[in-house]
DRENDO-1510 file (C-alpha; in Angstrom, 1 decimal, always signed):
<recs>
REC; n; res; u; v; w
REC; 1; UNK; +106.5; +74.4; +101.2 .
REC; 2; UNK; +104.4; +73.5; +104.4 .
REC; 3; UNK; +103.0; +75.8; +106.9 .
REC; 4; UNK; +106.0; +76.0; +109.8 .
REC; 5; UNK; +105.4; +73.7; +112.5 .
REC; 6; UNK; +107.3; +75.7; +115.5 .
REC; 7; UNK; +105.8; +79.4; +116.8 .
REC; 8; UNK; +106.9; +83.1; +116.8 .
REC; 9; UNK; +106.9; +85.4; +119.4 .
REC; 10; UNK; +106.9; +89.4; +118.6 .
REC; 11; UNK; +107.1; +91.7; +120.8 .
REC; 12; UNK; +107.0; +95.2; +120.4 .
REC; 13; UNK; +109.6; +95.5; +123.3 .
REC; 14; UNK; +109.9; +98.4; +126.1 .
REC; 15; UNK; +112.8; +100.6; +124.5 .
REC; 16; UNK; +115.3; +99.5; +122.4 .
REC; 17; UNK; +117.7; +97.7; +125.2 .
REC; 18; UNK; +120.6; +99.5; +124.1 .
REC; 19; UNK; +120.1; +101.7; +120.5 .
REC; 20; UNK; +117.2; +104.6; +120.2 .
REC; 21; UNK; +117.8; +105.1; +116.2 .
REC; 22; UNK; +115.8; +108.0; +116.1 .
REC; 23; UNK; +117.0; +110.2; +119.1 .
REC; 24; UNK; +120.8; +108.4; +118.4 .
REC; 25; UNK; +120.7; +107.7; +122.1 .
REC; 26; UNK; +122.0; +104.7; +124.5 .
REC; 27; UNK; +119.3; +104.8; +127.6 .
REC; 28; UNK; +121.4; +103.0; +130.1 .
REC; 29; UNK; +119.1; +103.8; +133.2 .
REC; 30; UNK; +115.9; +102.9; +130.7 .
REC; 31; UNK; +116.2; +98.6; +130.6 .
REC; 32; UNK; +113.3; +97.9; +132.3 .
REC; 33; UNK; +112.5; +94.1; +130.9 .
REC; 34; UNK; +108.8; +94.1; +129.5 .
REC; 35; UNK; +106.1; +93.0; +131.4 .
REC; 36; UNK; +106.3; +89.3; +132.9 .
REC; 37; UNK; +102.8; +88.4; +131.4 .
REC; 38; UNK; +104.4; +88.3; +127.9 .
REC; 39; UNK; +107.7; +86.9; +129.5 .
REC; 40; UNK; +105.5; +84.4; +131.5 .
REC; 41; UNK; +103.8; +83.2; +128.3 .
REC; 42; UNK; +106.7; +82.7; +126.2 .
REC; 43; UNK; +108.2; +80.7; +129.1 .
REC; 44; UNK; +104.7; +78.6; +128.7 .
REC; 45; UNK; +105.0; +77.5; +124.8 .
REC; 46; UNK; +108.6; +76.6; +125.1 .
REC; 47; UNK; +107.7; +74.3; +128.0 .
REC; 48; UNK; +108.1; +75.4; +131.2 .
REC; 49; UNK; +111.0; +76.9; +133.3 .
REC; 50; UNK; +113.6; +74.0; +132.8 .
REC; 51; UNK; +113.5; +75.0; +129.1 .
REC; 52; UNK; +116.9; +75.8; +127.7 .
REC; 53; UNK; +116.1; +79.8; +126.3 .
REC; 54; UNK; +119.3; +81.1; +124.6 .
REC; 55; UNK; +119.3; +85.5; +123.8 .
REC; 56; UNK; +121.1; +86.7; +121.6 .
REC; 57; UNK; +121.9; +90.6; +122.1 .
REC; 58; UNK; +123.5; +90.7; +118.4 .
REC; 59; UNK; +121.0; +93.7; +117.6 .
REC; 60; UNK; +121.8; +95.6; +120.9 .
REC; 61; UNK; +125.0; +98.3; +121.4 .
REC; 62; UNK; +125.2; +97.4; +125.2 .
REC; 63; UNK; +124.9; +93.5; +124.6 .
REC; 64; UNK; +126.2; +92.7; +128.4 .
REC; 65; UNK; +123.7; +94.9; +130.2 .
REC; 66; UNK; +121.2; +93.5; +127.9 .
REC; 67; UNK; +122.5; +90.1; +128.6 .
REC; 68; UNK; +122.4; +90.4; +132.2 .
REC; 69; UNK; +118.4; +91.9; +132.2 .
REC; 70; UNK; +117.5; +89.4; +130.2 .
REC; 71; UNK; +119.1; +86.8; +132.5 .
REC; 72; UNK; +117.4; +88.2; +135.8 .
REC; 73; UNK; +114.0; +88.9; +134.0 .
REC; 74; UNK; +113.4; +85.5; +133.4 .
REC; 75; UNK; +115.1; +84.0; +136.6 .
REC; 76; UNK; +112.2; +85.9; +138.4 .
REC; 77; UNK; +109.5; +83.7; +137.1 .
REC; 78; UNK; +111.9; +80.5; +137.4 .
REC; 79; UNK; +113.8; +79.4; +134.6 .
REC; 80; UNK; +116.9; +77.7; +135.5 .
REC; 81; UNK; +118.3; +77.1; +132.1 .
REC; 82; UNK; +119.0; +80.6; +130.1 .
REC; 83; UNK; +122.0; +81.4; +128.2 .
REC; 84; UNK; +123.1; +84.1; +126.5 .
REC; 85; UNK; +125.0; +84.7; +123.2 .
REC; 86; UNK; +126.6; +87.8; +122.5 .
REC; 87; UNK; +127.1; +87.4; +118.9 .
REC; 88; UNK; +129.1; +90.8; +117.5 .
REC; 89; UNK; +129.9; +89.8; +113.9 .
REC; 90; UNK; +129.2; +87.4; +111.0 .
REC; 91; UNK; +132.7; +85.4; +112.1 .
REC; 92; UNK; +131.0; +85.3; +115.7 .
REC; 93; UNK; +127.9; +83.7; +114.4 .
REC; 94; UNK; +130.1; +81.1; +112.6 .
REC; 95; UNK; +131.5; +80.0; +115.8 .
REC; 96; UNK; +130.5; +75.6; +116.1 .
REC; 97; UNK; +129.9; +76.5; +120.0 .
REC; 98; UNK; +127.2; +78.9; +118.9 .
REC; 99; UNK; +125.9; +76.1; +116.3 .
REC; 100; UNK; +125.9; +73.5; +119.1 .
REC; 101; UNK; +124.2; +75.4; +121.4 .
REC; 102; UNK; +121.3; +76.9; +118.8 .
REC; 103; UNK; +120.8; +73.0; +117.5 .
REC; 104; UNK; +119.1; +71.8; +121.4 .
REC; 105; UNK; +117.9; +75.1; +122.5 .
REC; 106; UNK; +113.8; +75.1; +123.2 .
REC; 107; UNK; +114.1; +78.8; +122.4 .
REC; 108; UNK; +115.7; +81.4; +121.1 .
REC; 109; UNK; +115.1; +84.7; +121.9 .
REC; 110; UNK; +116.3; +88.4; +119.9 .
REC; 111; UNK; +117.1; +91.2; +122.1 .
REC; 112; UNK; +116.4; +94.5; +120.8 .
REC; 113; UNK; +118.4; +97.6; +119.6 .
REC; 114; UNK; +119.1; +97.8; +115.6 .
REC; 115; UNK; +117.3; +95.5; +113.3 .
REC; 116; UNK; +119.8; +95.8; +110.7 .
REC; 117; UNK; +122.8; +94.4; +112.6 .
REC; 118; UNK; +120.2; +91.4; +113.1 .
REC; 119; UNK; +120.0; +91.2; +108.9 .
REC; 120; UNK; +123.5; +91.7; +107.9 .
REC; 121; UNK; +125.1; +89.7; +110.7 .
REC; 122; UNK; +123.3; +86.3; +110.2 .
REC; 123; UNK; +121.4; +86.6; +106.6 .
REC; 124; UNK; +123.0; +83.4; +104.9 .
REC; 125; UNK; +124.6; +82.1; +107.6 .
REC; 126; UNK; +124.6; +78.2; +109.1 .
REC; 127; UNK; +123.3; +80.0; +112.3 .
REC; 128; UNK; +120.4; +80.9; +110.7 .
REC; 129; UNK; +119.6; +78.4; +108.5 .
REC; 130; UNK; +119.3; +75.9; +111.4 .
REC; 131; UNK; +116.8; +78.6; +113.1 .
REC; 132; UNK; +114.7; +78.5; +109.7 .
REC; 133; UNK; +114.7; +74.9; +109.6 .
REC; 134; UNK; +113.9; +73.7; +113.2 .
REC; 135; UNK; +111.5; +76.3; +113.0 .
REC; 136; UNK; +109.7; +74.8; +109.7 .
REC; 137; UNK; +110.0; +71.0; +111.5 .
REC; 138; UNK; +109.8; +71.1; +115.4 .
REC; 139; UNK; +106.3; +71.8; +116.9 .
REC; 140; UNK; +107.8; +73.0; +119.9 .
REC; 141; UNK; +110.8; +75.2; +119.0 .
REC; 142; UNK; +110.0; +78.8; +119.6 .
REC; 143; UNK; +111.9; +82.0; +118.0 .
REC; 144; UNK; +111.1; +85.1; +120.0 .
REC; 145; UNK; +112.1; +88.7; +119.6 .
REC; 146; UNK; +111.2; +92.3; +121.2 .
REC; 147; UNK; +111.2; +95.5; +119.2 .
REC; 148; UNK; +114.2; +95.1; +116.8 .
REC; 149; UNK; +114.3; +91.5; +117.3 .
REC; 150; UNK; +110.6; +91.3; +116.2 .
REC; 151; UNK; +110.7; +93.6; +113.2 .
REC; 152; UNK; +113.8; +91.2; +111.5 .
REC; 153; UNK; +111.3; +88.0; +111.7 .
REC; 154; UNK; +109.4; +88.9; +108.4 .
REC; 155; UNK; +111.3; +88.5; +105.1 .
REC; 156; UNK; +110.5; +92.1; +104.6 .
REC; 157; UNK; +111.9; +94.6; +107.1 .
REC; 158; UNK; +111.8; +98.1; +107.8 .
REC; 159; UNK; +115.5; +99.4; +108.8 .
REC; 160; UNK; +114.6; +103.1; +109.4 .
REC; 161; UNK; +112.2; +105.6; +109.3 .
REC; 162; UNK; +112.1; +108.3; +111.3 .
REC; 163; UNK; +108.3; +108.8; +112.4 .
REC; 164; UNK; +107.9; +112.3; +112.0 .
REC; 165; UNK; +108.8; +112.3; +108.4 .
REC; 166; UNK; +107.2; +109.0; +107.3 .
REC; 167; UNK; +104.6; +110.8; +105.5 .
REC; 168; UNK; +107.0; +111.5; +102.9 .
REC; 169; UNK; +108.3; +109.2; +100.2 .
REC; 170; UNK; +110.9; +107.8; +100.1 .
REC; 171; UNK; +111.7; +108.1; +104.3 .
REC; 172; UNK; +111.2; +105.1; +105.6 .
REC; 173; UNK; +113.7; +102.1; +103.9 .
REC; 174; UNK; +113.3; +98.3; +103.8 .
REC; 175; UNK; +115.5; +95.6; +103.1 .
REC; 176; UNK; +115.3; +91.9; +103.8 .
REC; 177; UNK; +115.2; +90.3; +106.9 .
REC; 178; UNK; +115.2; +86.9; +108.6 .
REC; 179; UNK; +112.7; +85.5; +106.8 .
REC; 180; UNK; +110.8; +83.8; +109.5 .
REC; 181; UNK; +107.7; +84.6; +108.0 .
REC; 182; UNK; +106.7; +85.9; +104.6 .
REC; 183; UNK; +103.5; +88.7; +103.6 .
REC; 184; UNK; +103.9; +90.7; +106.4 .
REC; 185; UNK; +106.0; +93.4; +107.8 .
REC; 186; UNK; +106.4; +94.4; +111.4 .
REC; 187; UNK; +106.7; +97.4; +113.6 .
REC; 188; UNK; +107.5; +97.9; +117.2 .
REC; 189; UNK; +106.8; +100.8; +119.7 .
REC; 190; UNK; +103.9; +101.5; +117.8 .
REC; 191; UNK; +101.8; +104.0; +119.7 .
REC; 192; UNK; +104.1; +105.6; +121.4 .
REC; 193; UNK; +106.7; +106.9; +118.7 .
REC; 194; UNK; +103.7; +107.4; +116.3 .
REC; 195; UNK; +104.3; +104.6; +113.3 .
REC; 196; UNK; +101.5; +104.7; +111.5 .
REC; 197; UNK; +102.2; +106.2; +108.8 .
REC; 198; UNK; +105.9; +104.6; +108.6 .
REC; 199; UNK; +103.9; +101.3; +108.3 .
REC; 200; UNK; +101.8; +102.2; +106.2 .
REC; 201; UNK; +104.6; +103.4; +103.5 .
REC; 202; UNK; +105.7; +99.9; +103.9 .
REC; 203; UNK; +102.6; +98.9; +103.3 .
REC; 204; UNK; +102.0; +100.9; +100.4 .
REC; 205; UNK; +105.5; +100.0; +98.5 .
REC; 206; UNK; +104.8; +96.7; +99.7 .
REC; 207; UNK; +100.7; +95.5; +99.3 .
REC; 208; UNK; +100.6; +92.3; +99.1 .
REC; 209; UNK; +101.8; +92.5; +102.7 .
REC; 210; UNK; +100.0; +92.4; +105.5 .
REC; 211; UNK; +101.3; +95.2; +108.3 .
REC; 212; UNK; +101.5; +94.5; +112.0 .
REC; 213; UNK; +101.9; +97.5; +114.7 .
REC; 214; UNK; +103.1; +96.3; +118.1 .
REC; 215; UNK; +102.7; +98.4; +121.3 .
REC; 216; UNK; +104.8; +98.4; +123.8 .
REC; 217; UNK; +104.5; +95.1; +126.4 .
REC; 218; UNK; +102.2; +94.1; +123.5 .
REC; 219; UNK; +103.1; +91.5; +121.0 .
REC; 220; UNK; +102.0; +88.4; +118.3 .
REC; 221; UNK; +102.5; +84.9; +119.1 .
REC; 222; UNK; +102.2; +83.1; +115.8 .
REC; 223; UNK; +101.6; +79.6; +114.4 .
REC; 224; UNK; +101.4; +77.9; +111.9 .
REC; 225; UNK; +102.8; +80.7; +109.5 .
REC; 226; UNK; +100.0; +82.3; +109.7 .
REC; 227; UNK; +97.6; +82.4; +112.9 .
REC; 228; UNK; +98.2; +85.0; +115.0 .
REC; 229; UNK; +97.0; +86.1; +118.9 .
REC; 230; UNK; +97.2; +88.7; +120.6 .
REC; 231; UNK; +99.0; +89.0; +123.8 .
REC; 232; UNK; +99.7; +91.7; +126.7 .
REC; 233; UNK; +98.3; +94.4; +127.6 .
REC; 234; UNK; +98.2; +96.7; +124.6 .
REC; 235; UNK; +97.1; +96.5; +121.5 .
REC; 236; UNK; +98.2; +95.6; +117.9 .
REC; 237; UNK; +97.3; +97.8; +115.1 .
REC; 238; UNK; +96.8; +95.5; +111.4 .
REC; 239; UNK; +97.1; +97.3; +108.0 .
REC; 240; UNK; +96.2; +95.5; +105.3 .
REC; 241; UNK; +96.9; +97.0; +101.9 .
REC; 242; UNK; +95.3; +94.3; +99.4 .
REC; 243; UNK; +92.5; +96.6; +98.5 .
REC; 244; UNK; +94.0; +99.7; +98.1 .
REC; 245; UNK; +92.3; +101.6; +94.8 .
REC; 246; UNK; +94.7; +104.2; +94.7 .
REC; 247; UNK; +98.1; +105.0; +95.7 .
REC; 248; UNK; +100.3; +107.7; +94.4 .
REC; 249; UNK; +103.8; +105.8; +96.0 .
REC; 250; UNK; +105.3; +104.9; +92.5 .
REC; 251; UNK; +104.7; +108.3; +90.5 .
REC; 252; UNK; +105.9; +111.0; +93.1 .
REC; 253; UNK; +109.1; +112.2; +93.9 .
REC; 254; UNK; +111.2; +111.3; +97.0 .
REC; 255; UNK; +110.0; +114.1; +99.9 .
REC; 256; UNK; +107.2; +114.5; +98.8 .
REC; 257; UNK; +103.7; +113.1; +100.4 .
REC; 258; UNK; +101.9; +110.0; +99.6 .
REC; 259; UNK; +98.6; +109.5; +99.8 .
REC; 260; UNK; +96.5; +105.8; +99.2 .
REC; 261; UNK; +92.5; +105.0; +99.5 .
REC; 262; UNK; +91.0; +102.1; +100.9 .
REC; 263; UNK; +93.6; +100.8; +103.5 .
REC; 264; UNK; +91.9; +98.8; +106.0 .
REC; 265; UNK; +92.7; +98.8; +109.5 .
REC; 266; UNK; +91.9; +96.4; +112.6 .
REC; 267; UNK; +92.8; +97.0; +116.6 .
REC; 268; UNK; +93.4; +93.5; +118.1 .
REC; 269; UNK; +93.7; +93.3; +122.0 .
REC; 270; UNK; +94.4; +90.2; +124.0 .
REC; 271; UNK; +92.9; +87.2; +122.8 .
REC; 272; UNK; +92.1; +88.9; +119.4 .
REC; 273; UNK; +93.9; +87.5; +116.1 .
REC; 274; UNK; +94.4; +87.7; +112.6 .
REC; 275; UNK; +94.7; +85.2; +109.8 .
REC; 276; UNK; +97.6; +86.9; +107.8 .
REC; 277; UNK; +96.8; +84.2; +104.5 .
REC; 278; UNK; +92.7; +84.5; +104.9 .
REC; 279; UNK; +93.5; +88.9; +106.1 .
REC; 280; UNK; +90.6; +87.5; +108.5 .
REC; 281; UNK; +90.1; +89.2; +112.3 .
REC; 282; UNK; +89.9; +86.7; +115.0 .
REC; 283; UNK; +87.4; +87.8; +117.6 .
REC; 284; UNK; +89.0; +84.9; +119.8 .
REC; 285; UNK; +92.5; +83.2; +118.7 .
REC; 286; UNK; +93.5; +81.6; +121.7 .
REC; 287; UNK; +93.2; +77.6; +121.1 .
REC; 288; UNK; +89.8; +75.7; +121.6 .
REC; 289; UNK; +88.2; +79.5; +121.0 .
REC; 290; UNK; +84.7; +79.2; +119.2 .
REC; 291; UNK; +84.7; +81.7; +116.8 .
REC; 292; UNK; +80.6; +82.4; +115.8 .
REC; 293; UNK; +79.4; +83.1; +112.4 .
REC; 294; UNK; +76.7; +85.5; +111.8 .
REC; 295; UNK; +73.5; +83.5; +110.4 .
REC; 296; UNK; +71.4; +85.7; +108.6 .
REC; 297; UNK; +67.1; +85.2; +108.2 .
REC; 298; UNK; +65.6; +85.6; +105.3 .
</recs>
């Protein structure tokens, strides 16, 4: 199959606009919208503020609020043509209004809260599969996420892990997700709730792929499948696990920790990237960039 022709957006959101899966909390006073440099940006690859942007708050517990934040966050910088779709159930997201509405939207957007209620709500679906494929044909159609909504793109997805016990095996659990993008596996609210080492479990069940740490008001805009930059104003932690020499992951039992050698790691800020396909850093990713090779004199 051919490299996708439309872009990703992952974010690794704010808070969780609705579910905290660790703490089992709803912050209701916490839905602060992440920073409008991010928001501004994926306003600027769907096409400016008459696109039509359509959320969907399927992954979030308060979808309304959500709904409503999402609504206002992006009528502050202009756009005049954002719907939301509060999609509770798998009948829901058979609905032919929902259909009609995903087929002419520029982009579609994934709120955050519980990445699994993204996965088992619209894995198989008609709603999806018209996602995946305007995604694999149209140059300008744009699936975003933040936080949950980021972490269902890749075909493998973590659906929970509490930090502070990731070290052990067996504590942080995958499944598949939407299958936006294959080899890699992403995480949200990276620094601040301490993922590391839930990634790099992942990672470590999972090496051949590549793992990608969001910060918060940080995120990955994608093409092509495979290019990735850098933007906001954190910074995205890579771990790539394709030459790992040893990993004791398959031979311990479950609670106990794991340990691996040779896991390579890369910081990208703005304007960095990554060639997932290549596991290549990008000193400068954003288009037209110049990237210079080191010549060496004999």
């Amino acid at each position: 199959m051919s490299n996708p022709k439309g872009k990703l957006i992952a974010i690794g959101g704010a808070e969780d606009k609705g579910s905290d899966l660790e703490k089992g909390e709803i912050h209701r006073n916490n839905l602060n919208f992440f920073e409008l440099g991010i928001l501004n940006r994926i306003v600027k690859e769907s096409g400016g503020t008459t696109a039509k942007i359509e959320v969907v708050t399927t992954a979030s517990m308060i979808p309304y609020e959500v709904g409503e934040n999402y609504i206002d966050a992006f009528g502050k910088i202009g756009c005049v043509d954002v719907n939301v779709m509060h999609i509770r159930n798998r009948g829901d997201a058979m609905e032919e209004e929902y259909l009609e509405r995903i087929k002419v939207c520029k982009t579609v957007m994934f709120s955050g809260g519980n990445q699994l209620r993204l996965s088992s709500t619209f894995g198989g679906t008609e709603f999806l599969r018209i996602i995946l494929e305007r995604y694999q044909n149209e140059p300008d159609f744009i699936i975003a996420g933040t936080s949950a909504g980021a972490m269902a793109m890749s075909n493998t997805m973590i659906y929970e892990g509490n930090a502070s016990r990731a070290h052990l095996k067996g504590e942080v659990k995958i499944t598949t997700g939407l299958g936006c993008i294959d080899d890699v596996i992403i995480d949200s609210h990276f620094e601040k709730r301490g993922r590391f080492t839930r990634l790099a479990q992942a990672i470590a069940t999972n090496p051949s792929c590549i793992g990608i740490g969001l910060g918060e008001d940080t995120g990955m805009l994608i093409s092509d499948g495979n290019k990735m930059e850098a933007i906001g104003s954190g910074c995205v932690i890579i771990i790539d696990g394709h030459d790992i020499r040893y990993s004791n992951i398959a031979d311990i039992p479950d609670g106990n920790p794991y340990s691996i050698d040779n896991l390579k790691v890369h910081i990208c800020e703005k304007g960095n990237g990554y060639l997932v396909k290549e596991r290549q850093f990008l000193p400068e990713a954003s288009e037209g960039a110049v990237i210079k090779k080191q010549v060496h004199v004999e």
